[in-house]
C-alpha positions as a printed Julia matrix, in Angstrom:
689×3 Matrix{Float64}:
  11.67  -31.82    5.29
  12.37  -30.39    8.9
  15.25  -29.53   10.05
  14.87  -29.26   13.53
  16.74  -26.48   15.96
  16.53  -24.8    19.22
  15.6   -21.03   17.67
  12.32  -18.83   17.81
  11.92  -17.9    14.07
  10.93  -20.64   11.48
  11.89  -19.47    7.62
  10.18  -21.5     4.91
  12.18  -21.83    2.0
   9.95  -23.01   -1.43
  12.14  -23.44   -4.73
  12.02  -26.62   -6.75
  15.9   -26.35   -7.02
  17.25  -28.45   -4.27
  21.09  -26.76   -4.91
  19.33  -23.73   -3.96
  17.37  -24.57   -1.16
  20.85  -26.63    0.13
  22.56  -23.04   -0.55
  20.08  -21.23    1.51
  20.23  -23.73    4.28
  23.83  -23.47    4.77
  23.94  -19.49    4.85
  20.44  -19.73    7.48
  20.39  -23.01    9.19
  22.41  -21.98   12.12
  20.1   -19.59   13.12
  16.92  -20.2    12.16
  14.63  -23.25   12.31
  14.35  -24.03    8.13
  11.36  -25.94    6.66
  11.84  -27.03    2.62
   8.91  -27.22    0.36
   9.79  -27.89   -3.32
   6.78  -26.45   -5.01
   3.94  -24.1    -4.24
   1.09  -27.07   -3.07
   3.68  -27.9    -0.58
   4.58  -24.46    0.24
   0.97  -23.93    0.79
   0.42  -26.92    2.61
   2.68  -25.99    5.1
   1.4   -22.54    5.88
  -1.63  -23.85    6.43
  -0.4   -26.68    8.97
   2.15  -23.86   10.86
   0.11  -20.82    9.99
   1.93  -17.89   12.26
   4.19  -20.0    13.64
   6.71  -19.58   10.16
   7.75  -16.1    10.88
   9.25  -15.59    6.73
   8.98  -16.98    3.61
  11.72  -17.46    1.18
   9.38  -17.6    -2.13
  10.76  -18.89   -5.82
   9.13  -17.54   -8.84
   9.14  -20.47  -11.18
   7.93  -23.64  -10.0
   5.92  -26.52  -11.13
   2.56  -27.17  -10.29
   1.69  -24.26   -8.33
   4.62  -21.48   -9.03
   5.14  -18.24   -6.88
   2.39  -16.35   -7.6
  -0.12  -18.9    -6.83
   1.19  -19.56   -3.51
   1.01  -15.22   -2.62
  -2.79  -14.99   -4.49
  -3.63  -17.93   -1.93
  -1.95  -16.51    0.87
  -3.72  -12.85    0.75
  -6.93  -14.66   -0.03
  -6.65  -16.11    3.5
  -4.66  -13.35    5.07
  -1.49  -15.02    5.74
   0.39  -12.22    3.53
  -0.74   -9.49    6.33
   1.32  -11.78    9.12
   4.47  -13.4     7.3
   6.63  -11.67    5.27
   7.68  -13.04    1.83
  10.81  -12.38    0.19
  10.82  -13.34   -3.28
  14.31  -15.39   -4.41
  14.63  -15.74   -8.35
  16.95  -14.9   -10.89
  14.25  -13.82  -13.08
  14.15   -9.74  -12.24
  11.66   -8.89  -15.33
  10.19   -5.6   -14.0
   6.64   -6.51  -14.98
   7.4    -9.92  -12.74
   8.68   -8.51   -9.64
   6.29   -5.15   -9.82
   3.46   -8.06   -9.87
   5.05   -9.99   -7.01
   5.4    -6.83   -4.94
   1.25   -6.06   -5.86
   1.03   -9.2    -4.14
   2.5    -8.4    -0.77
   6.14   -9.4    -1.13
   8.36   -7.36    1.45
  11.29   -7.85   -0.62
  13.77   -9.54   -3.23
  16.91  -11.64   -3.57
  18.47  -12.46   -6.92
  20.38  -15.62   -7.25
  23.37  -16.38   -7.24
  23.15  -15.7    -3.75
  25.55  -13.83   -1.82
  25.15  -14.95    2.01
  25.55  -11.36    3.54
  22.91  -10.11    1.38
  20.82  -12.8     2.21
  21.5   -12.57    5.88
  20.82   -8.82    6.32
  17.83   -9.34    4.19
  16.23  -11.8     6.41
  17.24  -10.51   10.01
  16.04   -7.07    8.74
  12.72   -8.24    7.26
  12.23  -10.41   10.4
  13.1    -7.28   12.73
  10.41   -5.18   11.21
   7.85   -7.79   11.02
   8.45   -8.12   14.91
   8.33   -4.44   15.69
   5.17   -4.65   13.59
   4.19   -6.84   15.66
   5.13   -5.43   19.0
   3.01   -1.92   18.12
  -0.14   -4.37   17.48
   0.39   -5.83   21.03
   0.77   -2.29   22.79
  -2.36   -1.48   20.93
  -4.29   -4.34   21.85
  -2.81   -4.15   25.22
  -4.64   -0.86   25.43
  -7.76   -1.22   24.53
  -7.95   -4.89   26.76
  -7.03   -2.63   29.75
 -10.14   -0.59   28.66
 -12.51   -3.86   28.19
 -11.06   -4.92   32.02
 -12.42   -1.55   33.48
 -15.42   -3.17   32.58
 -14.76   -7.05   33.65
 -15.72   -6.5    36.93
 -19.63   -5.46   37.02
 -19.56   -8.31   33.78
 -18.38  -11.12   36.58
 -20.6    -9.56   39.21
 -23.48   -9.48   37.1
 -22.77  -13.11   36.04
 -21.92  -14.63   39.88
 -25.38  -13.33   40.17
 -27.14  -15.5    37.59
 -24.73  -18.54   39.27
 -26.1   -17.69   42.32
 -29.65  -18.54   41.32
 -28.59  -21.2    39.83
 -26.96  -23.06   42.45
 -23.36  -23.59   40.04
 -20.16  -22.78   41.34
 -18.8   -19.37   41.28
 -15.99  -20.95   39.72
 -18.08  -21.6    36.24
 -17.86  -18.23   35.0
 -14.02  -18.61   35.77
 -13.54  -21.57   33.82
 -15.27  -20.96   31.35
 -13.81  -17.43   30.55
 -10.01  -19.5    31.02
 -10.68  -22.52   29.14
 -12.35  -19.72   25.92
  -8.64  -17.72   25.84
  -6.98  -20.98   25.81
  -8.62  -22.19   23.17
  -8.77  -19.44   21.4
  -4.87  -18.99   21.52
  -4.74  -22.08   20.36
  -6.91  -21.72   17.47
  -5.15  -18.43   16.49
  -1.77  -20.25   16.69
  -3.26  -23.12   14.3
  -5.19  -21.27   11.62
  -5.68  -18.03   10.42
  -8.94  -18.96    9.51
 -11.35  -16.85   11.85
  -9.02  -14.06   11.59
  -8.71  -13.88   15.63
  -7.0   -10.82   17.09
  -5.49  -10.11   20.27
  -7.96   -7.89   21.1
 -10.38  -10.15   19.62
  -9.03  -13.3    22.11
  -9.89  -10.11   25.31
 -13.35   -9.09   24.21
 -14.56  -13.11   23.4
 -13.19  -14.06   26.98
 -14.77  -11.09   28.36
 -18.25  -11.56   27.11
 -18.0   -15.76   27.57
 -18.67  -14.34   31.46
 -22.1   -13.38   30.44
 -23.12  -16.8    28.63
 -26.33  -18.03   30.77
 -27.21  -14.2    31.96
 -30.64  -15.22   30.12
 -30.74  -17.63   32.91
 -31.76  -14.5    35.6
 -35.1   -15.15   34.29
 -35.37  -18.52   34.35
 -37.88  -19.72   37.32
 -35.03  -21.66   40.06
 -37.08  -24.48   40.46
 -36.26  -25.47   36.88
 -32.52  -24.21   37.58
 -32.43  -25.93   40.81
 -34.33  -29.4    39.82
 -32.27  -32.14   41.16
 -33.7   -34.76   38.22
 -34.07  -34.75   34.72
 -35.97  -32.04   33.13
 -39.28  -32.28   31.88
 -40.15  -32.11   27.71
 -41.68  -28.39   29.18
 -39.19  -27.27   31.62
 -36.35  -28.21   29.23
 -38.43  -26.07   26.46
 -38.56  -23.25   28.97
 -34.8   -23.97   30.13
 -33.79  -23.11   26.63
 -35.32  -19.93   26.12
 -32.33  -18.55   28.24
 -30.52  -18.24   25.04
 -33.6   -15.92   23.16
 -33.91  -13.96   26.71
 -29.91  -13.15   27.35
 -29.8   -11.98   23.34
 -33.0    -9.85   24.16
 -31.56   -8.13   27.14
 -28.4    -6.96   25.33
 -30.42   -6.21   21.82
 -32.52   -4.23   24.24
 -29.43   -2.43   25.76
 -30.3     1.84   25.3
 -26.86    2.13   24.93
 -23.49    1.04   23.42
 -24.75   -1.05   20.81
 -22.0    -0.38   18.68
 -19.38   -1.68   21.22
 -17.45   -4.97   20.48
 -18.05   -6.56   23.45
 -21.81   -5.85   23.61
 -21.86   -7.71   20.09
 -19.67  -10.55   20.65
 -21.97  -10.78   24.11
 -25.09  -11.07   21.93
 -23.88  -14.23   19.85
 -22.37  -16.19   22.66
 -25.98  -15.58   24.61
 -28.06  -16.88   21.69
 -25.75  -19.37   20.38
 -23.68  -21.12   22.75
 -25.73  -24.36   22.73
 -26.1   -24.58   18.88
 -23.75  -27.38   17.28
 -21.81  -27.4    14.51
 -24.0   -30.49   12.63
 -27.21  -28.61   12.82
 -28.83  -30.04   15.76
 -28.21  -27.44   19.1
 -30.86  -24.45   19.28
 -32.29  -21.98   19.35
 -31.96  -21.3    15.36
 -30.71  -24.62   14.23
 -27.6   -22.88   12.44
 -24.63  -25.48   11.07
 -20.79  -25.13   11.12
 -19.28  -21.85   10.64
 -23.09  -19.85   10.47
 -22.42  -19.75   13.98
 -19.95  -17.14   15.35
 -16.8   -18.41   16.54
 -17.03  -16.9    19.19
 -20.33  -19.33   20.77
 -18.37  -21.95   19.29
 -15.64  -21.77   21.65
 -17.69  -21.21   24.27
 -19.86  -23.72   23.78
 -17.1   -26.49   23.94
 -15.81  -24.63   27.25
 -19.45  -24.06   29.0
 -19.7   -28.19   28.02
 -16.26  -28.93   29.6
 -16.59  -27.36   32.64
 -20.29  -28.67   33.33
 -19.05  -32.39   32.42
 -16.28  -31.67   35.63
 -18.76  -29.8    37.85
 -20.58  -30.84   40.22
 -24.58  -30.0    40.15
 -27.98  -30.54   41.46
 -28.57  -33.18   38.82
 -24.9   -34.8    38.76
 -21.33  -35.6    39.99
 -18.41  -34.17   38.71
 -16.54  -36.42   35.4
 -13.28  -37.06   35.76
 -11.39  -34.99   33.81
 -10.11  -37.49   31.58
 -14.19  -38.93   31.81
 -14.93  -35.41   29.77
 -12.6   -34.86   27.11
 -13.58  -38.71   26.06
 -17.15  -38.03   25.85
 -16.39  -34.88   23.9
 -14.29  -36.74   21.68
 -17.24  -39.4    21.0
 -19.38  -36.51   20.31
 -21.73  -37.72   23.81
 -21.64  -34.12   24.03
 -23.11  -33.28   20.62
 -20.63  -32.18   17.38
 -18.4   -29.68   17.09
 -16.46  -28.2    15.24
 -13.74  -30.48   14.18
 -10.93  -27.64   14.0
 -11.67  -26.76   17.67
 -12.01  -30.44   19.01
  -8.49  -30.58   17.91
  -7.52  -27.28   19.76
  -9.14  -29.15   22.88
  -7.28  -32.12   21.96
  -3.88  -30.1    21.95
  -4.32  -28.22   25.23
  -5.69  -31.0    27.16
  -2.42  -32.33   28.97
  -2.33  -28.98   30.84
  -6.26  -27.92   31.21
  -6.64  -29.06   34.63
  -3.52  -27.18   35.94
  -4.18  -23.91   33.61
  -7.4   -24.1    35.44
  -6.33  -25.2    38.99
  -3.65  -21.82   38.28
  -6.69  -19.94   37.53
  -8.33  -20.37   40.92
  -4.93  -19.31   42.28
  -4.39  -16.47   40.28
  -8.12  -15.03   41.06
  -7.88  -14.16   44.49
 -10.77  -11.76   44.31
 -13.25  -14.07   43.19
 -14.09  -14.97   46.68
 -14.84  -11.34   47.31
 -16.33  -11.4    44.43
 -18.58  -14.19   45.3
 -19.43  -11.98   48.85
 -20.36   -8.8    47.05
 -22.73  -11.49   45.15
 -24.47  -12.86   47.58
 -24.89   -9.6    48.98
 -26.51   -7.99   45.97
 -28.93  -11.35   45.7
 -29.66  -11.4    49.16
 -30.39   -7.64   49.2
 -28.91   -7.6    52.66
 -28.89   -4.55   55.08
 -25.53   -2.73   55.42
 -25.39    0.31   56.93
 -23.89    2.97   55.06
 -21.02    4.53   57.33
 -20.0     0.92   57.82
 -20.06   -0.21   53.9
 -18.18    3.27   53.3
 -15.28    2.04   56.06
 -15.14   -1.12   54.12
 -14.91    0.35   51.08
 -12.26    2.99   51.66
  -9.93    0.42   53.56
 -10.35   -2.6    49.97
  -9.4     1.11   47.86
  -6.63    1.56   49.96
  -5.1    -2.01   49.88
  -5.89   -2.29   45.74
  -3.59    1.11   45.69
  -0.92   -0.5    47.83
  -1.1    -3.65   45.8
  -0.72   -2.63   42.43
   1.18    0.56   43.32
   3.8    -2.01   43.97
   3.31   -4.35   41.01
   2.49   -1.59   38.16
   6.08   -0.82   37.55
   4.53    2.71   37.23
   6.18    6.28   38.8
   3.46    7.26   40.66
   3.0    10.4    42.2
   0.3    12.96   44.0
   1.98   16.97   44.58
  -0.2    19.0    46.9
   0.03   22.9    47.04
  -0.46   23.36   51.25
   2.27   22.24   52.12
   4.14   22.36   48.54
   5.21   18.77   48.87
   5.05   15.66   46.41
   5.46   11.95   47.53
   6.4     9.14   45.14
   5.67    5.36   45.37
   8.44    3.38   46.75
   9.39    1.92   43.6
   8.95    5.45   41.22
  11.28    7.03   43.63
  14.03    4.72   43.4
  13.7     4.4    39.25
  13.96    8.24   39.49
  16.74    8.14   42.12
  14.44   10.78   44.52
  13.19   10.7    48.37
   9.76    9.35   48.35
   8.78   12.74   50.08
  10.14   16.1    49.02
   9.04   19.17   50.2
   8.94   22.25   47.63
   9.72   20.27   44.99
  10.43   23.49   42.58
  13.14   24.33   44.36
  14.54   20.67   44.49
  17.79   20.3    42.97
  17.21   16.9    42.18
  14.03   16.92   40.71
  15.06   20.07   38.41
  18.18   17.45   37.51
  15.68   15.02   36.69
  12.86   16.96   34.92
  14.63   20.2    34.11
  13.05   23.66   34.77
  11.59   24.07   31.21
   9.77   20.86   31.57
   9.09   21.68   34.74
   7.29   25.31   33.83
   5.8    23.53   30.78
   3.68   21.03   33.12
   3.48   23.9    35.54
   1.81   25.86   32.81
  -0.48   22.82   31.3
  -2.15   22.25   35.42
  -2.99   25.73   35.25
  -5.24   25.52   32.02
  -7.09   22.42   34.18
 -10.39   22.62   35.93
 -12.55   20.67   38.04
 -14.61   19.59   34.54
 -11.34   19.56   32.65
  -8.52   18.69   34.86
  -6.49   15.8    33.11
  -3.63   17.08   31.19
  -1.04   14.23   29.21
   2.83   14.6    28.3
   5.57   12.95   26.51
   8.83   13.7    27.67
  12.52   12.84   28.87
  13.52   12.25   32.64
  16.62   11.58   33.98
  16.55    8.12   35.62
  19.85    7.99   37.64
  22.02    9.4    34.77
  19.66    8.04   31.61
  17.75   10.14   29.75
  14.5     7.82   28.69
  10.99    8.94   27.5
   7.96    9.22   29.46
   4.44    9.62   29.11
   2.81   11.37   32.27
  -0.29   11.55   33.11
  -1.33   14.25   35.22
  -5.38   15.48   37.21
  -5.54   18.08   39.13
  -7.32   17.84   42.63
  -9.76   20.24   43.27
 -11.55   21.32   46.78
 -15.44   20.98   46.95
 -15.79   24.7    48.11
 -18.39   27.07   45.34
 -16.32   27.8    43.37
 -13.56   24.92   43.48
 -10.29   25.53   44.45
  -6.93   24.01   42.83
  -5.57   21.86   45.83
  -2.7    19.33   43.81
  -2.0    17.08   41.14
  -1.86   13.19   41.21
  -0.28   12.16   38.24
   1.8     9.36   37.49
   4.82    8.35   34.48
   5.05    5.57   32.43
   8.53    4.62   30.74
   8.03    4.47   27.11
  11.36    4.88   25.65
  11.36    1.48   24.29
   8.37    2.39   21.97
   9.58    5.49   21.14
  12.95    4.61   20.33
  11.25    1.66   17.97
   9.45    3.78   16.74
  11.84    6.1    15.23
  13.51    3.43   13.99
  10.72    1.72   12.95
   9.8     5.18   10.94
  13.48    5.53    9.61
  13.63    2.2     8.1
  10.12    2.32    6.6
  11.46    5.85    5.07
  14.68    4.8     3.68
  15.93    2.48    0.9
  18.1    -0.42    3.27
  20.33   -0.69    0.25
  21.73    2.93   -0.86
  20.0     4.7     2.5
  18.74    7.34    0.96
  14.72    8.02    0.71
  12.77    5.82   -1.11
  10.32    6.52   -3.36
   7.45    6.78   -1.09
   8.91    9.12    1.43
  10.32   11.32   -1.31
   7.26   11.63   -2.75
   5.29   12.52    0.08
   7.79   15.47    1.17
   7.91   16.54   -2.64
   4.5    16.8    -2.33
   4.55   18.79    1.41
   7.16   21.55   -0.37
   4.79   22.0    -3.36
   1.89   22.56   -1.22
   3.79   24.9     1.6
   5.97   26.42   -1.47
   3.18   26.95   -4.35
   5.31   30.33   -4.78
   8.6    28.67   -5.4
  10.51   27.52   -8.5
  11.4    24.07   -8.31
  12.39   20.72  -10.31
  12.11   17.16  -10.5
  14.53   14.91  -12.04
  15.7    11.36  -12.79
  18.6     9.34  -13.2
  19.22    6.53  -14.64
  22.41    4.21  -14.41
  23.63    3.5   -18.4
  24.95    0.22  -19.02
  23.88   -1.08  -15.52
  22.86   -4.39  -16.63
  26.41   -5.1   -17.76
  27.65   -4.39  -14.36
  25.64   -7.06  -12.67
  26.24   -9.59  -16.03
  29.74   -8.78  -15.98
  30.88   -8.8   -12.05
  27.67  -10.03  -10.24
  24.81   -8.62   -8.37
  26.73   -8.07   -5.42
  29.4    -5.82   -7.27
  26.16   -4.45   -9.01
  24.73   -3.37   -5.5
  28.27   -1.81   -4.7
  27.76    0.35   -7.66
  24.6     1.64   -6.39
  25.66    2.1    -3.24
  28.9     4.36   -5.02
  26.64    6.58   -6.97
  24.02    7.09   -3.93
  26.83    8.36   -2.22
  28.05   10.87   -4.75
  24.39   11.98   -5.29
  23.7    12.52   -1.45
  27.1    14.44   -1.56
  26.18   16.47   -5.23
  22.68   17.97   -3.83
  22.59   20.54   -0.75
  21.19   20.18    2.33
  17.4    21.27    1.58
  17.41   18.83   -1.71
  15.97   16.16   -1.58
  17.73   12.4    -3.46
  16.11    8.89   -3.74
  16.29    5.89   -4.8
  13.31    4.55   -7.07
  14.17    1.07   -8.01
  16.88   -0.63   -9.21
  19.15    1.7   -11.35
  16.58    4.71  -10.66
  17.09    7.53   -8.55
  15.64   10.6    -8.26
  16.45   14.39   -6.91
  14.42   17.33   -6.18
  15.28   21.22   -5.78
  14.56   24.51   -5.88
  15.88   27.07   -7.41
  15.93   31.06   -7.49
  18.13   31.84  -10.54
  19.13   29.59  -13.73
  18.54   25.9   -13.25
  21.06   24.62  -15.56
  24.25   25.37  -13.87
  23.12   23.2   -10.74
  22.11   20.19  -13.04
  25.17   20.59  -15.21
  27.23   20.75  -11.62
  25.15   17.51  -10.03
  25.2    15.83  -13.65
  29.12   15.99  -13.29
  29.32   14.95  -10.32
  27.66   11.6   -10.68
  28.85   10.84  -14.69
  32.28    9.94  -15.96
  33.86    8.27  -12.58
  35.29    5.2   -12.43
  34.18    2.6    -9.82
  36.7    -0.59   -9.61
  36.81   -0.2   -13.65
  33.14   -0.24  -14.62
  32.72    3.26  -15.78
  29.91    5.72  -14.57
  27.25    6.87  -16.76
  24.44    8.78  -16.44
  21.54    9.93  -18.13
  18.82   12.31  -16.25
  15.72   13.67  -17.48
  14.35   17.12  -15.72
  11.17   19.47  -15.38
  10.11   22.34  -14.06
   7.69   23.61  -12.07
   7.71   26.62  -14.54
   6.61   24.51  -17.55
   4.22   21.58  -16.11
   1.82   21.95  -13.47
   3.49   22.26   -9.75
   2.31   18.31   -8.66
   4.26   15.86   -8.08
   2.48   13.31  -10.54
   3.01   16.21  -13.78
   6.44   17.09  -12.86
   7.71   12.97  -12.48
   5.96   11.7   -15.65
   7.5    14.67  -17.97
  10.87   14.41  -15.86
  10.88   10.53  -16.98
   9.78   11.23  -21.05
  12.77   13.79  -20.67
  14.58   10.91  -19.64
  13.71    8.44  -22.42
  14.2    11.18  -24.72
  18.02   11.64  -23.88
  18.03    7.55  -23.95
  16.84    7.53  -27.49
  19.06   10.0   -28.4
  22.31    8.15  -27.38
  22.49    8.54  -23.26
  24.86    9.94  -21.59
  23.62   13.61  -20.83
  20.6    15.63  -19.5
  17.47   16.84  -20.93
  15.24   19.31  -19.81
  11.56   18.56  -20.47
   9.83   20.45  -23.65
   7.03   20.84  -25.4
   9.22   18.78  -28.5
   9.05   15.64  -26.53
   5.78   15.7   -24.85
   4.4    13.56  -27.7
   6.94   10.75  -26.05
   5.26    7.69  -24.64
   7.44    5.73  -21.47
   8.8     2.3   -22.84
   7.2    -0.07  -20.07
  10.91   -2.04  -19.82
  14.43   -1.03  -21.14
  16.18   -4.36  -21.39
  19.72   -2.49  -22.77
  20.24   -1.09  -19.34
């Protein structure tokens, strides 16, 4: 059942208790849109209809038909565990249970009964990191697309050329590229199937542009005929598939790239079909790259609405039926249901493509330049070039949102774009800017000297230099990359002239970052370092340290089970929360406490004299206290660095049978790990806690 709402994230909630999927409706429904599934074939019955669109699942242990674990084995198997997080809601908190369930994937756990603040911090906090997640694989993907563009343009000249010849519109390689990333979006936003990234959607658009380049050698009478092709010329038509895969498989460079790959299949396969019967290797359903399959249904789309030599343009409405009816040949039945979806607003995503790509028609020029070979004399191409540089700066100078900036040494002056100048809250020109009190307000002197420094260790073969640091943008302090080349003269040898440079406000990602960091570091519960981040700075101090004296132990919470039996889990998590805060304040500064798991924690020191007072004095610290009238026990299990070996694996595994020792012998005090008790074996559970 859906319960529809007005809000971005979806939860799926899958227990066959309808009280407690009515329970967690009531504490989420108001903010979240909340689908129900009562067992795991529905739960994964719905993932696969929503896919990415369910942003967390709220996962039950113990169902019928398909329980918990089923649904999580299914959901890594098709990677849906990598994009939506699962927290796991049971009562059943068997270690050997939830150690499997985290194995799995699971992000995290809630115990019933449920207590709505836990459960709401849960989610919202699961659901923020997911996101930021999220966000870092976008900046990332945003990256490398802006390195595929650099490229775009000689892949659309070289394209418009093969057009040219072959009397199409130069709006086919447009289309075609468009109608690929919507469909593709699509597709990603249906299934996780072909395991589609961003950067995935970029290159595949990209390289549709170079489709029929096999086409260049293709005689234009065939390309050109006005009627129906021959039972020859259609056998020579297709060889354009063979000869555009030869000429990139032939390629004496950059094999290895993405796009030059991607290219390759959509050359040779584009015109197979998904039942077996396209060419030119007669390969069926998913044997052929997605990648050709999309653009095969978008090359087939756009000729259908074309005009050509050999046809008038179908209606739109004309095409998608005679795609539907398979007139077209068969495809693949997932994607003729992507075209289905998107086909209300193909002709004005495509009409807004045209619009948006207003250098296509100078695109189209330089074209029919380079296939017409014409004269151009060179002072006059060199005027024409200088002047479309000049206007491209302008243009996106004022749409980048970027401080850009270019300092030259005669006259010491540096001149801002209009926009970087008013983010900074500077003149657009400044004249010895060193001397500037408001540009050392802005940048400070030590940054200043820094940069100063970094231009100077520049040359003409090395002269880009890169820094991260904080400007002040009328009164904020915010983070900054900049990005800084030295100019050089052409004299023998060259002379330093200036620096263009120009600063990108990343404070956003930095700040999420850290936070990002800080919450992958910490326990959320108790807030002090989870196991993971202990261990890895345990591990730092032994290695920097392998002089020092140091030791490991645990501590485990006596009689912690009646806590939560007695008072709840939520009084339960208070008590953890209590003795985290008496640990943090027991150890010093350069000590390091943790959390393990559930009653677990765990400190590490070092030490120059006897070891014993310091545990005795932490050990008292955390046992016989009183929280709310459940009484504080302890017992703690410790070794040292002078009795095992000084890694962190030796030193937690004898810390935890000097643990179990002081639990078989009654609880309630410390042991130090000996020789005596290395014979001890770790019980896997301890159901008395």
């Amino acid at each position: 059942m859906k319960r529809e709402k007005q809000r971005q994230q979806t939860i799926l909630i899958v227990d066959d208790s309808e009280m407690n999927r009515s329970i967690l409706v009531d504490i989420l429904g108001d903010n979240y849109i909340i689908i129900e599934a009562e067992n795991g074939i529905q739960a994964v019955s719905i993932l696969q209809k929503h896919g990415t669109e369910i942003s967390l699942v709220l996962l039950d242990i113990v169902m019928p038909e398909m329980d918990g674990f089923g649904v999580l084995e299914i959901m890594n198997k098709q990677h849906l565990i990598e994009a939506i997080p699962v927290i796991i809601i049971s009562a059943e908190s068997h270690s050997s249970r939830v150690d499997q369930a985290y194995e799995l994937g699971v992000t995290d756990f809630i115990s019933r009964p449920f207590d709505a603040q836990v459960v709401n911090r849960r989610v919202v906090n699961t659901i923020l990191l997911y996101a930021k997640q999220k966000n870092l694989e976008t900046l990332v993907a945003e990256q490398i697309y802006e390195k595929e563009q650099r490229s775009g343009l000689m892949v659309d000249i070289l394209s418009h050329i093969v057009e040219f010849r072959n009397g199409e519109s130069g709006l086919h390689v447009l289309h075609v590229r468009t109608l690929t990333e919507l469909l593709l979006k699509k597709l990603v936003s249906k299934t996780s199937k072909y395991n589609v990234s961003q950067i995935d959607i970029s290159v595949i658009s990209t390289a549709a542009a170079l489709h029929d380049i096999g086409k260049i050698s293709i005689d234009e009478k065939i390309l050109n005929k006005p009627g129906r092709l021959t039972d020859e010329e259609f056998v020579i038509m297709k060889k354009h598939t063979l000869i555009g895969a030869k000429m990139l498989e032939n390629l004496p460079f950059h094999q290895d790239e993405p796009l030059v790959r991607v290219s390759y299949e959509i050359c040779r396969w584009h015109h197979e079909r998904y039942d077996r019967r396209g060419y030119p290797d007669g390969l069926k359903g998913d044997d052929i790259p997605i990648s050709a399959q999309i653009v095969s249904i978008a090359d087939v789309y756009d000729a259908l609405t074309s005009e050509r030599v050999y046809k008038k343009a179908f209606s739109h409405e004309t095409a998608i039926k005679m795609i539907l009816n398979n007139e077209c040949g068969t495809f693949n039945p997932m994607l003729i249901e992507c075209l289905t979806d998107i086909a209300d607003t193909l002709p004005t995503e495509l009409q807004k493509s045209n619009s948006n790509k207003i250098n296509y028609k100078e695109l189209e020029n330089i074209t029919n330049e380079i296939s017409l070979h014409k004269d151009m004399s060179a002072s006059h191409r060199t005027l024409q070039l200088i002047e479309h540089e000049r206007m491209k700066y302008s243009f996106f100078a004022l749409m980048s949102e970027e401080i850009q900036f270019e300092y030259t040494l005669s006259p010491p002056m540096v001149s801002f774009n209009s926009w970087g100048a008013s983010k900074l809250g500077l003149d657009e020109i400044i004249m010895n800017p060193t001397e500037n009190e408001k540009v050392l307000k802005c940048i400070g002197r030590e940054e200043l000297f820094d940069i100063s420094e970094g231009i100077k260790k520049t040359s003409n073969e090395n002269p880009t230099v890169t820094y991260e640091t904080k400007l002040i943008c009328n009164g904020e302090p915010r983070w900054f990359k900049i990005i800084l080349r030295s100019t050089w003269s052409s004299d023998e040898p060259p002379k330093y002239t200036g620096t263009i440079g120009k600063a990108i406000d990343i404070h956003n990602t930095k700040t999420s970052l850290e936070t990002l960091k800080r919450m992958a570091s910490y326990d959320p519960l108790t807030e002090l370092l989870n196991t993971a981040s202990a261990k890895k700075q345990i591990e730092e101090l032994l290695k920097n340290r392998p002089e020092g004296n140091f030791a490991l132990g645990i501590i485990d919470l006596d009689f912690f089970k009646s806590a939560n039996d007695n008072y709840g889990h939520i009084f339960g998590n208070h008590v953890l929360i209590h003795v985290a805060e008496k640990l943090r304040q027991s150890v010093r500064s350069g000590d390091i406490a943790a959390r393990i798991g559930g009653d677990e924690f765990l400190i590490f020191l070092e030490y120059k004299n006897e070891l014993e007072p310091i545990i005795q004095r932490i050990f008292m610290s955390l046992s016989g206290d009183m929280y709310r009238g459940f009484p504080i026990s302890i017992s703690m299990g410790i070794s040292q660095t002078e009795t095992v070996n000084a890694d962190y694996e030796s030193l937690f595994r004898t810390a935890d049978h000097a643990l179990y020792a002081v639990k078989n012998s009654g609880r309630g005090h410390f042991c130090f790990y000996n020789e005596s008790i290395k014979s001890l074996s770790t019980p896997q559970n301890n159901n008395e806690k």
